[in-house]
N, C-alpha and C positions, 0 to 999 in steps of 0.2 A: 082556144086550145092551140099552142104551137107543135108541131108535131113533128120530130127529129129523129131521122136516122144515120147513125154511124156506119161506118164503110171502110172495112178495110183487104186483103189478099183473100185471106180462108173464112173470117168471122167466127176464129176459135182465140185470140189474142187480143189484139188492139179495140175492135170495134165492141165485143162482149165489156172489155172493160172498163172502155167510154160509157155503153148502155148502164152499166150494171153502176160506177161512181157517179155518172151525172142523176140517175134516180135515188142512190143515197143523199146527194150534196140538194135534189129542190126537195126531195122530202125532211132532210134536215131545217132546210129555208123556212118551210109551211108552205113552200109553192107546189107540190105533186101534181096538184090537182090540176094545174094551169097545161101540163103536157103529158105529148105521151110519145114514148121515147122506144126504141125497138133499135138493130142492128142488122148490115147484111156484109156479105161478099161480092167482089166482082168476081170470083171464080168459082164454080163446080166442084175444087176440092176436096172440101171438108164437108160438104151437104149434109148434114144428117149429127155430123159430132159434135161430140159437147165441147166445154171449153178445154183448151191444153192446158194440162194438169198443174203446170209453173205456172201458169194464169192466175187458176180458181185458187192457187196458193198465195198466191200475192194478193189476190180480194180480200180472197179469208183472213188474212195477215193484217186488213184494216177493218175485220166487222164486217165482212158482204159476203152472205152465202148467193154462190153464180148454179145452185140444181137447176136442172129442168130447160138449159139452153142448150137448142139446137141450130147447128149453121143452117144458115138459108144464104141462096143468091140475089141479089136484087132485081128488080125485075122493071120493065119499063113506067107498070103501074105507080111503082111507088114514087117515081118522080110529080105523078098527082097529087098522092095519097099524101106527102111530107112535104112540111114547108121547108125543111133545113136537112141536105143529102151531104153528108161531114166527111170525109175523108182525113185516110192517117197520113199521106203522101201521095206527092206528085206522080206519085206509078203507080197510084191507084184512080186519076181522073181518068187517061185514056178506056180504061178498064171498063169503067162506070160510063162512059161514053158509050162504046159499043152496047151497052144496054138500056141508056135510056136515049142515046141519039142524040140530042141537042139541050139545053139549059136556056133556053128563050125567058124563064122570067128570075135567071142568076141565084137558084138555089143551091150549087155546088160548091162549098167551101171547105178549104183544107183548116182543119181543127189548129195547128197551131198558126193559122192566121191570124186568129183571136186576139193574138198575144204581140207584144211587142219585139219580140222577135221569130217572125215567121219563119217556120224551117217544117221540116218531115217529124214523124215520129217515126224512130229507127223500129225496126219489124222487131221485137224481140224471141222468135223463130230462130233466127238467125245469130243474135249477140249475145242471147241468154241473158240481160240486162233488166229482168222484170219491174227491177225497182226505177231504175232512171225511164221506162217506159212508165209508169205511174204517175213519175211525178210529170211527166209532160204530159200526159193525157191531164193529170188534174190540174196544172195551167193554163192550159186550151180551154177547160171545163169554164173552169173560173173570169177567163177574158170572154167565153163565147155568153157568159151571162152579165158579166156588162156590158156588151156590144148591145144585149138584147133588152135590157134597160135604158140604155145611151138611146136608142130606136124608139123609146117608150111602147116596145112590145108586151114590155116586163115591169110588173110595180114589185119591187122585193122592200119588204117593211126592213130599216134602219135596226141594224144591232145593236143592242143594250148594253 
């Protein structure tokens, strides 16, 4: 089982929306069952609140009911717990540093690294851009599952 958590500022934006598309996109695969997929914050923020409402509008808007998510922080555990600690941007690694201390066996990867053009994914807090935050969460999604194929972590059966 690969076990991957998204990481972003609050964990009411970016990282809900990773967690919530990347368990659409392997349950569309027929891979679910190969992972298990959660999200957190490097900040005390949001603890507690659900997703921001321009969020769960843009899930909703592709087919993903986001009920029932609550922000949490990440905690030093989970750099045990998960083999894959994703981040939306580079001003979220120090963040995630001061929580889990150190990355000794290089679990900490920025989401659009995946992809061939590595860059941040803009907060959409701040830009209001729900849609272009989408589609770069869902191209990070899609390079971070051929990286994880290319690795032969991942057998994904040939589309028809």
């Amino acid at each position: 089982m690969i076990k991957v958590l998204f990481i972003c500022h609050g964990n009411i934006c970016r990282s809900p929306m990773a967690e919530y598309l990347f368990r659409d996109m392997v349950k569309n695969k027929g891979i679910a069952d190969q992972f298990h997929i959660a999200s957190a914050a490097t900040s005390r923020e949001e603890i507690g609140n659900g997703i921001y409402p321009p969020a769960r509008r843009k899930l909703a808007s592709v087919g993903i009911n986001a009920d029932g998510h609550s922000a949490k922080q990440v905690t030093k555990a989970d750099y045990t717990e998960y083999d894959f600690l994703i981040v939306m941007e580079r001003y979220n690694i120090p963040n995630l540093m001061r929580q889990i201390k150190e990355d000794p066996q290089n679990k900490v990867f920025r989401l659009l690294d995946f992809t061939q053009h590595p860059t941040d994914i803009a907060d959409p807090w701040y830009t209001g851009d729900f849609d272009r935050t989408h589609k770069d969460i869902m191209k990070g999604l899609e390079g971070f599952l051929a990286y994880l194929q290319k690795e032969g972590l991942l057998n994904i059966a040939p589309s028809e």
